[in-house]
C-alpha positions as a Markdown table, in Angstrom:
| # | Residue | x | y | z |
|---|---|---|---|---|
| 1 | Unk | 2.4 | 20.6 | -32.9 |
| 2 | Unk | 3.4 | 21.6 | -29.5 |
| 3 | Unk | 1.8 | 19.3 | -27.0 |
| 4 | Unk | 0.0 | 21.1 | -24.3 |
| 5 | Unk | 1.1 | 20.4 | -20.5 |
| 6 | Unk | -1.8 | 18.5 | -17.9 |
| 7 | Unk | -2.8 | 19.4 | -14.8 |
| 8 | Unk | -4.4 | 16.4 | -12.6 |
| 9 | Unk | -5.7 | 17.5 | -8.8 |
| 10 | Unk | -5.9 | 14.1 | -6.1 |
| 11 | Unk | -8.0 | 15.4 | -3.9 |
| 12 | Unk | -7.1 | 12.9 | -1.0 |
| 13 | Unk | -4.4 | 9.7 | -0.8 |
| 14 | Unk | -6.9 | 7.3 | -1.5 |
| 15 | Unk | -7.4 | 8.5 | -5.1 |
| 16 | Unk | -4.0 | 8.2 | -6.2 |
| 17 | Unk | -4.0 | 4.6 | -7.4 |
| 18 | Unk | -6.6 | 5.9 | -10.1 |
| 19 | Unk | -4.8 | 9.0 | -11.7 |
| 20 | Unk | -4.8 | 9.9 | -15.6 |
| 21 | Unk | -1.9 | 11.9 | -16.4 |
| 22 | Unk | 0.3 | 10.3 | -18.3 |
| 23 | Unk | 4.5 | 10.0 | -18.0 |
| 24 | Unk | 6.3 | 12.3 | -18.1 |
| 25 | Unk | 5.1 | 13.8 | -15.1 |
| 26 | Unk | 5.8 | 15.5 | -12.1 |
| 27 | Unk | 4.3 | 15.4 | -8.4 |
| 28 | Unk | 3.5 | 18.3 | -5.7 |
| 29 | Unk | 2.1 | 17.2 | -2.6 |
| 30 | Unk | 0.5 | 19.3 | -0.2 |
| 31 | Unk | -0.6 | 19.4 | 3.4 |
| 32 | Unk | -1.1 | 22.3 | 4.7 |
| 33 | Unk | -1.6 | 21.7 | 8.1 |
| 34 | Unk | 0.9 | 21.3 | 9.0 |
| 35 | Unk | 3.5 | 19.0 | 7.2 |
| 36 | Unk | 3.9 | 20.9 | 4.1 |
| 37 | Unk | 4.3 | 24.5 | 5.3 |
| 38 | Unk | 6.1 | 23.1 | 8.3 |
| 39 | Unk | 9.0 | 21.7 | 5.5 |
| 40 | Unk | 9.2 | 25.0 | 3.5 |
| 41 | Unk | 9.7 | 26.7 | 7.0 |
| 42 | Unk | 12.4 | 24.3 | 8.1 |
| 43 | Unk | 14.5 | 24.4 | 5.1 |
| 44 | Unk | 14.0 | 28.3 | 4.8 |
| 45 | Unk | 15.5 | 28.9 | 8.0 |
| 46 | Unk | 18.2 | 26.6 | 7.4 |
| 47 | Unk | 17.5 | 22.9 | 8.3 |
| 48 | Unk | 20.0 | 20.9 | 5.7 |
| 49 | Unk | 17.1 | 18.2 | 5.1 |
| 50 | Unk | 14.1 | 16.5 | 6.2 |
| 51 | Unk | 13.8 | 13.3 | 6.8 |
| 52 | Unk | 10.2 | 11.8 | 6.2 |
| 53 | Unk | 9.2 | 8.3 | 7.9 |
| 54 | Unk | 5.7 | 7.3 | 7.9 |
| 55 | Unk | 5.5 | 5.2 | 11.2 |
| 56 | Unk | 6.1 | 6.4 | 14.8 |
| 57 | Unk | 8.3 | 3.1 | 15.4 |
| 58 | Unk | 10.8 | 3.9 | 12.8 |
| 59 | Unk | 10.9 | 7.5 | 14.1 |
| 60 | Unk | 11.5 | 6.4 | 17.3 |
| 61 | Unk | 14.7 | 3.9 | 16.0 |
| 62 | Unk | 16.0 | 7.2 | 14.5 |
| 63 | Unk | 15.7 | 8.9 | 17.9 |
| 64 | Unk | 18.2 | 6.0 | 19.3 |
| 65 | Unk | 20.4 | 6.7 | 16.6 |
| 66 | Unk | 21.3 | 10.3 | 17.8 |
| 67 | Unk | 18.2 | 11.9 | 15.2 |
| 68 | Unk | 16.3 | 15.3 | 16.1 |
| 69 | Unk | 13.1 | 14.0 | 15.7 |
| 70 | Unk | 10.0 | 15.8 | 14.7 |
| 71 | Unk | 6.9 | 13.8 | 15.3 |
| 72 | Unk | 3.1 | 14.4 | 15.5 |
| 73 | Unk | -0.2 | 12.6 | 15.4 |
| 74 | Unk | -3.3 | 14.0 | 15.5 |
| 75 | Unk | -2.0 | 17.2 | 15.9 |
| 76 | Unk | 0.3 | 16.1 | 19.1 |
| 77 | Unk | 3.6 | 16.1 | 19.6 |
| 78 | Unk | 4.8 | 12.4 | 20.3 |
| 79 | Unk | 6.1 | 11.7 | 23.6 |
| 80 | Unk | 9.7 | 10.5 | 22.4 |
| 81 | Unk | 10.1 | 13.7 | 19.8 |
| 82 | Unk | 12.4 | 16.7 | 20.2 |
| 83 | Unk | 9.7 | 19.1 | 18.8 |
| 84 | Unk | 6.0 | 18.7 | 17.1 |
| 85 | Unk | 5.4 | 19.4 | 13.3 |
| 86 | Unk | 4.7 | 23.4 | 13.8 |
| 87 | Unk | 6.4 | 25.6 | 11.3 |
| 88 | Unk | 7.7 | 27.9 | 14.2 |
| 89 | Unk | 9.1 | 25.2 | 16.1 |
| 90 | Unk | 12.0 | 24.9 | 13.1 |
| 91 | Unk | 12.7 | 28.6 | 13.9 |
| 92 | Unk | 15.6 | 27.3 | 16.1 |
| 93 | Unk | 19.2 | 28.2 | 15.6 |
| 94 | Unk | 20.1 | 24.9 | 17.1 |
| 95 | Unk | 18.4 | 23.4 | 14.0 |
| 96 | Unk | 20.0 | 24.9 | 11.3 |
| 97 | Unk | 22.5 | 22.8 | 9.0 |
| 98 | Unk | 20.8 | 20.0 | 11.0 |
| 99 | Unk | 19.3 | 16.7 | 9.1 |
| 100 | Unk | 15.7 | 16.4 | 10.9 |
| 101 | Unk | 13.6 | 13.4 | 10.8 |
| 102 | Unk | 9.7 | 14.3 | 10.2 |
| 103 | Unk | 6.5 | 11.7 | 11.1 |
| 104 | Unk | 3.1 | 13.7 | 10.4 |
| 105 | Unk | -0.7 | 12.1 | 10.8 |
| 106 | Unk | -1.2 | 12.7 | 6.8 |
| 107 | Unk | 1.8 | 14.8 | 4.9 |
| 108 | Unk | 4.6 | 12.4 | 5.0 |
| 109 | Unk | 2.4 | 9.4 | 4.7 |
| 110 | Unk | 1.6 | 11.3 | 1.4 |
| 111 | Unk | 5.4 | 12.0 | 0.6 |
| 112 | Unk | 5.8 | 8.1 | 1.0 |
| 113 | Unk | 2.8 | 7.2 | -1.3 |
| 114 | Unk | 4.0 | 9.0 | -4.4 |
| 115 | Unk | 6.0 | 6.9 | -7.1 |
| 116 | Unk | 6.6 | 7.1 | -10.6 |
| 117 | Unk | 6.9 | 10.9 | -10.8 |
| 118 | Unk | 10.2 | 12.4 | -12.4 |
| 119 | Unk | 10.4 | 14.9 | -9.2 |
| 120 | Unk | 8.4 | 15.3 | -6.2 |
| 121 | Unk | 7.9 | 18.8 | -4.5 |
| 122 | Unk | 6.8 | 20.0 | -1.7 |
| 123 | Unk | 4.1 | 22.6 | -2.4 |
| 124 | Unk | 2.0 | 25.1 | 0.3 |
| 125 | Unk | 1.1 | 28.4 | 0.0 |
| 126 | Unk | 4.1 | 30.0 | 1.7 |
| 127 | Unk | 6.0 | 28.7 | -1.2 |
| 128 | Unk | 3.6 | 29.1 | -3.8 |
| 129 | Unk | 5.0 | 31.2 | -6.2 |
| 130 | Unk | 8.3 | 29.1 | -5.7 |
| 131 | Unk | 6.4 | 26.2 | -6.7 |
| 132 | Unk | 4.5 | 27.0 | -10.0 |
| 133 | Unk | 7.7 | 28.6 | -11.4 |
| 134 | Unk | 9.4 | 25.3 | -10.9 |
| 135 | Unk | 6.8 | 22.9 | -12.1 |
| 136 | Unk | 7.1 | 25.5 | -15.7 |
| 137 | Unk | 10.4 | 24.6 | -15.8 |
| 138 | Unk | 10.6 | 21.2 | -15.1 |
| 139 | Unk | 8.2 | 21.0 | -18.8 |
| 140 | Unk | 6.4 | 18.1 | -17.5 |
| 141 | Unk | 2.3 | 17.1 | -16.5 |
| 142 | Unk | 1.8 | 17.7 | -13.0 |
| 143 | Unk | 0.2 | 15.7 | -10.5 |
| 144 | Unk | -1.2 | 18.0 | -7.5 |
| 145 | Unk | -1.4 | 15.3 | -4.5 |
| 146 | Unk | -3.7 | 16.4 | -1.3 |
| 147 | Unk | -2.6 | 14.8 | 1.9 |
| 148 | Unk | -6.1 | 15.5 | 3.4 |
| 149 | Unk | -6.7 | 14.5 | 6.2 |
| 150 | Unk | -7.2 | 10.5 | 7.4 |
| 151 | Unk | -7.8 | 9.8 | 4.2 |
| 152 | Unk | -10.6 | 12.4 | 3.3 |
| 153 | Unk | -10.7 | 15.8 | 1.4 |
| 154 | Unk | -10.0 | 18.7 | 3.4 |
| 155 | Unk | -10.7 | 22.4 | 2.8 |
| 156 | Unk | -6.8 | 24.0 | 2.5 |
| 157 | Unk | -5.5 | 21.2 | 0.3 |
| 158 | Unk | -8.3 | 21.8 | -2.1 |
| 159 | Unk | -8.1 | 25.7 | -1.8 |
| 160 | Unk | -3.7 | 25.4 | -2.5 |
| 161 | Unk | -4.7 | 22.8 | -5.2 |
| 162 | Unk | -6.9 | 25.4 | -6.6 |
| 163 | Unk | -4.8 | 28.5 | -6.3 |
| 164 | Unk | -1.6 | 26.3 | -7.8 |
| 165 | Unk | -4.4 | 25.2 | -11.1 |
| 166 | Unk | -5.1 | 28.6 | -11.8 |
| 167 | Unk | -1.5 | 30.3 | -11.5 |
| 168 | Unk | -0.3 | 27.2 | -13.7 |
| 169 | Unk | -3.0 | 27.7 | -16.1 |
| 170 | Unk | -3.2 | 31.5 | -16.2 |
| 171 | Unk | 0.4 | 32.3 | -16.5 |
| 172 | Unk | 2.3 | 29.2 | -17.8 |
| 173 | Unk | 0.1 | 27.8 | -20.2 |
| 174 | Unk | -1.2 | 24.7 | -18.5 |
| 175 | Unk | -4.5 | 22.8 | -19.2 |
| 176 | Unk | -6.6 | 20.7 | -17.4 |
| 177 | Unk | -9.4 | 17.7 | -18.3 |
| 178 | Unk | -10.0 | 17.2 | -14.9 |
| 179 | Unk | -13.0 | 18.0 | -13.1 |
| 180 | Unk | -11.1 | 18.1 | -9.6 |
| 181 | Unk | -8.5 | 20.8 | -10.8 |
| 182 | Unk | -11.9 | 22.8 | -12.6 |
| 183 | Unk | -13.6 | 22.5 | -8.9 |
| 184 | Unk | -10.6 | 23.5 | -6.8 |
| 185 | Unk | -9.8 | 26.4 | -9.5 |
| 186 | Unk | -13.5 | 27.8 | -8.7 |
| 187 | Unk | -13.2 | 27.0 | -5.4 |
| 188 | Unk | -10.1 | 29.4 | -5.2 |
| 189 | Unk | -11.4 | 32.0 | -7.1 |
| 190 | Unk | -14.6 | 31.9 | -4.7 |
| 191 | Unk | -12.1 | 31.9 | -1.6 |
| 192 | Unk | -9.0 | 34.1 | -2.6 |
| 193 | Unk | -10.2 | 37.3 | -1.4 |
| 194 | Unk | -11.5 | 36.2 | 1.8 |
| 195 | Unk | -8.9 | 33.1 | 2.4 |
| 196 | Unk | -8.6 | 33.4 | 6.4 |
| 197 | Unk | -12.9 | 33.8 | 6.7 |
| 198 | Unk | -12.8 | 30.9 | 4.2 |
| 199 | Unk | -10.4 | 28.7 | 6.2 |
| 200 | Unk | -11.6 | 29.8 | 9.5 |
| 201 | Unk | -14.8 | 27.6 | 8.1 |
| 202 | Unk | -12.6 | 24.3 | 8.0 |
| 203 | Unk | -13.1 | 21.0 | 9.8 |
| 204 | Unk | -9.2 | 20.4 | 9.8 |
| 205 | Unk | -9.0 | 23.9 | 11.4 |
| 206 | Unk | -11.5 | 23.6 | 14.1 |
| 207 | Unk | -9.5 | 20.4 | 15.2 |
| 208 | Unk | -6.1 | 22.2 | 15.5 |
| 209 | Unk | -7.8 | 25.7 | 17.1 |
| 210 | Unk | -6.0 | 25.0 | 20.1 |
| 211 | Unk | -2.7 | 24.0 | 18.6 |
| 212 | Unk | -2.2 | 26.5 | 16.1 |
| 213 | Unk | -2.2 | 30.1 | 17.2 |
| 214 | Unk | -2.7 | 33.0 | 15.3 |
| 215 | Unk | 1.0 | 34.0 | 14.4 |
| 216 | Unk | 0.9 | 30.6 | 13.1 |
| 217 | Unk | -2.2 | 30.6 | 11.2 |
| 218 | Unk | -1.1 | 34.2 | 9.4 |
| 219 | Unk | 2.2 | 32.0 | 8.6 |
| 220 | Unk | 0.5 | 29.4 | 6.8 |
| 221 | Unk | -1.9 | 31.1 | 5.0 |
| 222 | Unk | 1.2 | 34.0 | 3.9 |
| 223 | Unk | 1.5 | 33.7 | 0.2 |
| 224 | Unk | 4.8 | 33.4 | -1.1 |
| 225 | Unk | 6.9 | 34.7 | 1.9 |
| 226 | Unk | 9.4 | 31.3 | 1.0 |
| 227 | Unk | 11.2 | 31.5 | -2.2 |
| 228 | Unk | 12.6 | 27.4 | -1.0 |
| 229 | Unk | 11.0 | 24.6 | -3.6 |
| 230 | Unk | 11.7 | 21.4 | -1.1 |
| 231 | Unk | 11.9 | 18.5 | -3.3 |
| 232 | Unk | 13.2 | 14.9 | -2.6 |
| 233 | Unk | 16.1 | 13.2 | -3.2 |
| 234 | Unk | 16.3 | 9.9 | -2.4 |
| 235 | Unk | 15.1 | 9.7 | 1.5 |
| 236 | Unk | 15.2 | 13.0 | 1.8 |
| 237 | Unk | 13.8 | 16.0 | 1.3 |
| 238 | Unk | 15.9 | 19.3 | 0.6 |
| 239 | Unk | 15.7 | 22.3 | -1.3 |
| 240 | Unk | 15.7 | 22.4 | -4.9 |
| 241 | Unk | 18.9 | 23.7 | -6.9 |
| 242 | Unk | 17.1 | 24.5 | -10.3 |
């Protein structure tokens, strides 16, 4: 009897320490704004790896070691950094074949929390697509991990959470006995065909109005205009071969 493949949705960090799925399984975290889609965008273009650090001091250390550094908090770029966590601030020829080092308020803090996963990928919904074929072929459970944001459930996580259940579930055979990937599927299917009037609703978004323009915003929220599946390899992240 073939066993069916899970789907589990954490719909913020703190819920991590009390997931179901069982081993073998496999991890996509998301944060899509910024850290997330900011990763798929620096890889696409050509950045040779991130590099993901979860405290400012540790970036900074880096810096003094001859590091481009890429630091935000709170949706600020960090005195010390050479750029801010933006996907459009990648889109720099200087950057390319470049190893960068990456310090977000919530998406690498979520990179760093995951363990026990076979692979870890980096999931958004520029790279959407991308993602769910790889998760098929890794023939694994699948954990989808929501940065959120401080902790708490945000709107985009959930709606990406949501549109990843439902491609995983519609076209690859997936299942789910978790009420958070049932909401979030619903959630998507509510949203899909109004996604920028949907988002334009979110707390997360209302915070960064200021910081994230609209070329930016019509970035983000482009579905599957990266065909790059970041994963990580040891401390870094880079783009998957398979």
């Amino acid at each position: 009897m073939e066993l069916k493949r899970t789907i589990e949705v954490v719909l913020a960090p703190g819920l991590f320490t009390n997931f179901i799925t069982k081993k073998p399984y496999v991890v996509v975290v998301v944060d899509v704004f910024r850290a997330t889609t900011s990763i798929c965008a620096a890889l696409d273009y050509g950045v040779k790896s991130i590099i993901p650090v979860k405290r400012i001091r540790h970036a900074r250390i880096l810096k003094r070691m001859g590091f481009i550094v890429a630091a935000e908090r709170n949706g600020k770029k960090v005195k010390f950094a050479d750029l801010d966590n933006s996907a459009i601030s990648f889109f720099n020829p200087a950057f390319k074949g470049k190893d960068i080092v990456y310090s977000t308020t919530n998406g690498t803090k979520a990179v760093k929390r995951v363990s026990g996963a076979s692979s870890i990928a980096i999931g958004s919904f520029v790279n959407l697509e991308a993602v769910a074929k790889w998760v098929n072929k890794q023939d694994k459970n699948v954990i989808i991990f929501c940065a959120g944001w401080k902790n708490k459930v945000n709107m985009e996580d959930s709606l990406f959470a949501g549109a990843l259940t439902e491609k995983l579930m519609d076209e690859y055979g997936f299942i789910t006995e978790c009420d958070s990937a049932t909401m979030v599927k619903g959630q998507w299917e509510t949203a899909k065909n109004n996604l920028m009037e949907t988002i334009d609703q979110a707390s997360h978004r209302r915070r960064l109005r200021n910081l994230v323009n609209d070329e930016l915003l019509k970035y983000t929220f482009s579905l599957n205009s990266s065909h790059i599946v970041p994963v990580v390899k040891g401390y870094k992240i880079v783009p998957a071969k398979d």
